[in-house]
GUTI-685052 format. One record per residue (C-alpha): residue number from 0; x, y, z. Coordinates in steps of 0.1 Angstrom, whole numbers. Example, Ala and Ser with C-alpha at 12.3 -4.5 7.8 and 13.67 -1.06 7.14 Angstrom:
{site 0 {123 -45 78}}
{site 1 {137 -11 71}}
***
This chain:
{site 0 {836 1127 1245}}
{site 1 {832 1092 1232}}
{site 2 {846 1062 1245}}
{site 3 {853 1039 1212}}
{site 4 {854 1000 1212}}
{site 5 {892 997 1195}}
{site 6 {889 960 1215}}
{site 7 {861 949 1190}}
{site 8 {882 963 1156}}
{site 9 {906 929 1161}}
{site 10 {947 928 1151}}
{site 11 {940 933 1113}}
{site 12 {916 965 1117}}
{site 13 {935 981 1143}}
{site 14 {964 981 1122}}
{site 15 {945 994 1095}}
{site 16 {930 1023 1115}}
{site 17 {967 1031 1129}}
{site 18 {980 1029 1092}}
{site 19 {951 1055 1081}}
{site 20 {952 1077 1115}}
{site 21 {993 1077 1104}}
{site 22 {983 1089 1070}}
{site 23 {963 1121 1088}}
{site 24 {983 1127 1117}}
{site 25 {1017 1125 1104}}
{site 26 {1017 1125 1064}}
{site 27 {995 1115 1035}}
{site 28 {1029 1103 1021}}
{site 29 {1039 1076 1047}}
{site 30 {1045 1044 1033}}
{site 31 {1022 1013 1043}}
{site 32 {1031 983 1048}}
{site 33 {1009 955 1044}}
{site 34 {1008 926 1068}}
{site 35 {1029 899 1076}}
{site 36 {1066 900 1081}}
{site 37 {1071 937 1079}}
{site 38 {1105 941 1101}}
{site 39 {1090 957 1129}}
{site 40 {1078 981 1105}}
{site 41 {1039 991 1101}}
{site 42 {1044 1026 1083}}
{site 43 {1073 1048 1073}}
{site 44 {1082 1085 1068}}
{site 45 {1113 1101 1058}}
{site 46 {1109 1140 1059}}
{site 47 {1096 1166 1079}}
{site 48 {1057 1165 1097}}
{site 49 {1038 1192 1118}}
{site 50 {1038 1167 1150}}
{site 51 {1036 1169 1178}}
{site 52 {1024 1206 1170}}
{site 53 {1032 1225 1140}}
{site 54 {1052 1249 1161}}
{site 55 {1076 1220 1171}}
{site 56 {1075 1196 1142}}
{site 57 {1098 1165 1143}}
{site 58 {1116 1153 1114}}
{site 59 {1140 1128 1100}}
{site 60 {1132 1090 1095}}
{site 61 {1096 1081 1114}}
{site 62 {1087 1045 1121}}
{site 63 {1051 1038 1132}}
{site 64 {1038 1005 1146}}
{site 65 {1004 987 1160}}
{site 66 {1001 967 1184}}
{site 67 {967 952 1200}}
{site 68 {959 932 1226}}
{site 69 {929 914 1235}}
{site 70 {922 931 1273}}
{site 71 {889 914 1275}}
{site 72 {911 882 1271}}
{site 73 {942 891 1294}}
{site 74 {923 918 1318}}
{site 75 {939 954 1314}}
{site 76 {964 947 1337}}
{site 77 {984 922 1317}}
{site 78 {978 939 1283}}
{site 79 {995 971 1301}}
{site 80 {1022 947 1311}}
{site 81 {1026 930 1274}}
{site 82 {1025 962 1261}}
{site 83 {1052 978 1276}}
{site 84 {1074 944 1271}}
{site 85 {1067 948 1239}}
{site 86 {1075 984 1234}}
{site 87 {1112 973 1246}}
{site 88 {1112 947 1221}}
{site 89 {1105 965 1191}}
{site 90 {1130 991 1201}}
{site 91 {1155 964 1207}}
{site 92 {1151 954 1171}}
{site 93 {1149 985 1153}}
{site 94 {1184 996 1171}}
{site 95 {1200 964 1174}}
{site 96 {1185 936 1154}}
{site 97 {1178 959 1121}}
{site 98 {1198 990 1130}}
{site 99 {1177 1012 1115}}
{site 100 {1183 1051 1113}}
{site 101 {1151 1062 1135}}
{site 102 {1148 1096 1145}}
{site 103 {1114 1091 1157}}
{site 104 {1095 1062 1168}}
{site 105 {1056 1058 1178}}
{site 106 {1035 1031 1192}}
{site 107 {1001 1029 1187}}
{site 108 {979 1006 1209}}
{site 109 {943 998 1218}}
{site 110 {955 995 1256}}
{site 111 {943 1022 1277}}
{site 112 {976 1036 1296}}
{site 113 {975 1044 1333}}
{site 114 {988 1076 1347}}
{site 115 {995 1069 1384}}
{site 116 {1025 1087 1397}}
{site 117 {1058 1066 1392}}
{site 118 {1039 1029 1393}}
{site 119 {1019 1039 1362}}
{site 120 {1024 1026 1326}}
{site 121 {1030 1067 1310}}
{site 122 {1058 1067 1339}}
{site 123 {1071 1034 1334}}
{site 124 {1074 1042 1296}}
{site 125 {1088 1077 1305}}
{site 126 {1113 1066 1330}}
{site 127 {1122 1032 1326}}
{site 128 {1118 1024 1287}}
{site 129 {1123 1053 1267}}
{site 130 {1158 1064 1287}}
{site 131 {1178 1027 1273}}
{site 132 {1170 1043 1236}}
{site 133 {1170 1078 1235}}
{site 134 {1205 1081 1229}}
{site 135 {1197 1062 1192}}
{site 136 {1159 1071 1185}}
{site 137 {1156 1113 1196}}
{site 138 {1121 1109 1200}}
{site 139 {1100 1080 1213}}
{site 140 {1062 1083 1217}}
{site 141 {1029 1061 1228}}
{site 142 {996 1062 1218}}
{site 143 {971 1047 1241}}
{site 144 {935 1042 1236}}
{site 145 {929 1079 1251}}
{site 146 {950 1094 1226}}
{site 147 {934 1073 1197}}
{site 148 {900 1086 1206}}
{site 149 {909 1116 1211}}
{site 150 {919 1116 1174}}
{site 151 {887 1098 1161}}
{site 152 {870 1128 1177}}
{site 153 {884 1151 1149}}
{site 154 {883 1124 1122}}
{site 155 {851 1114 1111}}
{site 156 {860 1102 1081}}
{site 157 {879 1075 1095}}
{site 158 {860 1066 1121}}
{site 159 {828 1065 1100}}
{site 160 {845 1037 1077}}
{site 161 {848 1014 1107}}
{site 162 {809 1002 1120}}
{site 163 {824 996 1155}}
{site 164 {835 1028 1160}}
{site 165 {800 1048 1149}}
{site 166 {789 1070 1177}}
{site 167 {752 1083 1182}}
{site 168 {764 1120 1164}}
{site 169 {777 1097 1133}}
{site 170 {742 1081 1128}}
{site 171 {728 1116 1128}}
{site 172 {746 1128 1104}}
{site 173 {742 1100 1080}}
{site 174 {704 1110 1083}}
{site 175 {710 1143 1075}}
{site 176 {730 1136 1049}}
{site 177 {706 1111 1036}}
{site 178 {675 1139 1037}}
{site 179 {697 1167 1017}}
{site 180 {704 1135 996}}
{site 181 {670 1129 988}}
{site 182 {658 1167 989}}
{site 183 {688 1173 960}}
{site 184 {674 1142 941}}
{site 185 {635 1159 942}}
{site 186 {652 1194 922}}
{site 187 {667 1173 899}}
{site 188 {635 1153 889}}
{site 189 {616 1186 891}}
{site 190 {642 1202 870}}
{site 191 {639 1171 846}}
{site 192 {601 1173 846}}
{site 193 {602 1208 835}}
{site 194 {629 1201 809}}
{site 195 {606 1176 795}}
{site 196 {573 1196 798}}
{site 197 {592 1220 778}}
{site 198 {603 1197 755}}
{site 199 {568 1187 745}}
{site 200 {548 1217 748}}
{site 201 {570 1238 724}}
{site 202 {557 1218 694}}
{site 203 {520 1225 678}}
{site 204 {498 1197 688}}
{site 205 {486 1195 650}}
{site 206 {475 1157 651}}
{site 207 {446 1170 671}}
{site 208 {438 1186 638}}
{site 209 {439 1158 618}}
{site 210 {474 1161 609}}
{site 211 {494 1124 608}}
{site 212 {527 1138 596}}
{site 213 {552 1131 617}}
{site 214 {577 1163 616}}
{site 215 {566 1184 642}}
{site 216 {565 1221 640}}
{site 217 {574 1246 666}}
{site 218 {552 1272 680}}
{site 219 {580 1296 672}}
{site 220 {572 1290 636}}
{site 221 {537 1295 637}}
{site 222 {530 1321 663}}
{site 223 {546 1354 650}}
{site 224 {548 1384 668}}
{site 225 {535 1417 650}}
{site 226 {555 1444 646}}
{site 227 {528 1474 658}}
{site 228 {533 1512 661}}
{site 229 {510 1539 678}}
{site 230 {489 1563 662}}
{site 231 {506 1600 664}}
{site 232 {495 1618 693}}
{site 233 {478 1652 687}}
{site 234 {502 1682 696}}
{site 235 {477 1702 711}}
{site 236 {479 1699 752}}
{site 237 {442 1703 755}}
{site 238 {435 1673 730}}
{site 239 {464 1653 751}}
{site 240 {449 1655 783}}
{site 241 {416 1636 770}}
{site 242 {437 1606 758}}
{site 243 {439 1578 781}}
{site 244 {463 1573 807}}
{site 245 {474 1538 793}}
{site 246 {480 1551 755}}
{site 247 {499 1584 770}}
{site 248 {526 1558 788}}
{site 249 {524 1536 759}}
{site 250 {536 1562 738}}
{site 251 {566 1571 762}}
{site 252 {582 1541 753}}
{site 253 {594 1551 716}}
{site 254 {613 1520 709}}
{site 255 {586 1495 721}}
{site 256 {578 1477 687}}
{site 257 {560 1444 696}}
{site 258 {529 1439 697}}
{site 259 {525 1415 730}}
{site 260 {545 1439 747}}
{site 261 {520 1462 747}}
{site 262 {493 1434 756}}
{site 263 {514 1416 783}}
{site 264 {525 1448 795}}
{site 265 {509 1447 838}}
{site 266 {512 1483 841}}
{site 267 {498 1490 813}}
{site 268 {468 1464 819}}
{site 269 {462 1481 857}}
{site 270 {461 1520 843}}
{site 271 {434 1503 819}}
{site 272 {414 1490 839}}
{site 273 {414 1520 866}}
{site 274 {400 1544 836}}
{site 275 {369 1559 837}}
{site 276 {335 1542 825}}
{site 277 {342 1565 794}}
{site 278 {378 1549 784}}
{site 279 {381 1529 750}}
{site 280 {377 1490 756}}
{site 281 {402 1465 750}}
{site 282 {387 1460 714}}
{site 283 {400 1500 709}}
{site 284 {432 1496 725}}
{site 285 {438 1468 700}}
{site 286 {425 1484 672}}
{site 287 {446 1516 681}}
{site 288 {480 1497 672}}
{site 289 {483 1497 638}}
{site 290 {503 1469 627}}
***
């Protein structure tokens, strides 16, 4: 699984990707807030959302908030340390300061959190933090730079918006996507092509003739189809079996009335030209239909 560079997104992006992750995770209704001042407010929820699972969803008032910090700057030590200083503050002011009615509360931060056994930050969070509050905010959680990822993994479509986050599997699919692209773009102009071939081809070139007029005609008003019928057959069975195989199953079809039917017609064509030396020529077939 990929490791993403949240460090390189800045304060303004990562609280842009929290505000859109929010929007996915939790709600597509959550209320943004843009930045500035926002009263220790990033987004909010009132209502009911299938996290942490759908099985055991919380619900009631949700307050969500970013915070980054530079780690190449203050060394991941100190940004754990900030961070969790900082989680106590906010918590201070949404109880205290603000008094909001919180039922649930998360953090979401770009610093990686340790989980050593009682000295690391998840435990220090756990069991030093999240104990002064819980008797005013039910449920109090922290996403760390593992749990972030973890959620660009299933979330292409945020983390393809943000350059820094592309992975090798993104670029891939781009080009993929780009090849379909360009394959779907090839039917179209081959669909067009034929559209327009079409298009010209259904008129009678009669300028070749000499003809300057410029109403064109179509072939489907010059080239009429004739109406043909076959000659009766003799009744006799002895007279039948010297007729040709093509005009006997020519004259099965009774309802057959067009004359390139009979002409365009392959099986008719193949039992033609499988007949004996003797059979009548094309000229007879043709001369057999009487129109």
């Amino acid at each position: 699984m990929p490791k993403y560079n949240l460090d390189s997104l800045g304060h303004e992006e990562f609280e842009r990707l929290c505000q859109a992750l929010a929007q996915k995770i939790i709600a597509p209704g959550v209320k943004v807030f843009g930045m500035g001042k926002d009263g220790a407010r990033e987004v909010t929820y009132e209502g009911k959302a299938p996290y942490p699972s759908a099985q055991e969803p919380w619900s009631g008032n949700w307050i969500i908030q970013a915070k980054f910090h530079d780690t190449l700057q203050l060394g991941p030590n100190e940004a754990r340390r900030c961070l969790v200083a900082d989680l106590d503050d906010e918590l201070h002011k949404i109880t205290d300061k603000y008094q909001y009615n919180c039922s649930n509360y998360i953090l979401i931060t770009n610093v990686s959190l340790t989980p050593a056994f009682q000295t690391g930050t998840r435990d220090k969070i756990d069991n030093v933090i999240v104990p002064k509050y819980e008797a005013l905010i039910k449920n109090i959680h922290v996403w760390g730079a593992d749990e972030v990822c973890r959620f660009l993994d299933g979330l292409a479509e945020i983390r393809q918006s943000y350059a820094h986050l592309l992975v090798p599997g993104d670029v891939i699919a781009r080009l993929i996507k780009f090849i379909d692209a360009r394959e779907s773009d090839l039917d179209v102009l081959v669909g067009l092509y034929c559209e327009g071939c079409f298009n010209h081809e259904q008129y009678a070139a009669l300028d070749d003739a000499g003809d300057v007029d410029d109403k064109r005609i179509a072939l489907q008003r010059v080239f009429v189809d004739l109406d043909v019928e076959l000659p009766d057959l003799p009744k006799e069975e002895s007279a039948q079996e010297k007729l040709p195989r093509w005009l006997k199953q020519a004259a099965e079809d009774e309802n057959r009335t067009s004359a390139l039917s009979y002409l365009l017609d392959d099986s008719l064509a193949w039992i033609f030209h499988a007949s004996q030396p003797d059979t009548p020529s094309e000229a007879d077939f043709a001369c057999s239909l009487t129109t």
